[in-house]
N, C-alpha and C positions, 0 to 999 in steps of 0.2 A: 578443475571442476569443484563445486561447491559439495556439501556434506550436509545431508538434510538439516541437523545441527545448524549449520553456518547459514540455511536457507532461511529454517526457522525462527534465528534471532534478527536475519534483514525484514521478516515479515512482518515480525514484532516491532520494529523501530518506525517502519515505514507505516503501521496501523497508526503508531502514538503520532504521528506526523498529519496523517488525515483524518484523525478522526477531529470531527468536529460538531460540540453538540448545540452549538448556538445557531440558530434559523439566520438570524442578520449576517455572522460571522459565516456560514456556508455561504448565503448568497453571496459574499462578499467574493470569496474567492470561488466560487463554483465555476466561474468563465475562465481563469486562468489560468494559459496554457501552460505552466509548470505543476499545479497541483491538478489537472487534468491529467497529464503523463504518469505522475506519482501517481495517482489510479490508475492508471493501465501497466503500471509497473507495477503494482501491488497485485490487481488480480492475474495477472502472469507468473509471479513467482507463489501467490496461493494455489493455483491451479500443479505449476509443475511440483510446488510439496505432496499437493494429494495424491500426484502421479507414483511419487517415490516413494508414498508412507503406504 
């Protein structure tokens, strides 16, 4: 099992991976089903940090 620590830095990594500030560049990728999951895997392990913190 992970270590808030170890949660926190995949949180971190996977924000710099989605975030995206360009409107064209979101549209671009907003339908596609991997950066789709990477959002649903992001706010899944945001949620269980809250749980733990």
């Amino acid at each position: 099992m992970k270590n808030e620590k170890e949660i926190k830095e995949i949180v971190d990594e996977l924000e710099s991976a989605v975030n995206v500030d360009d409107t064209e560049e979101y549209d671009r990728v907003a339908e596609d089903k991997d950066f789709k999951y990477l959002c649903n895997v992001l706010d899944a392990l945001s949620w269980v940090l809250g749980e733990i913190s």
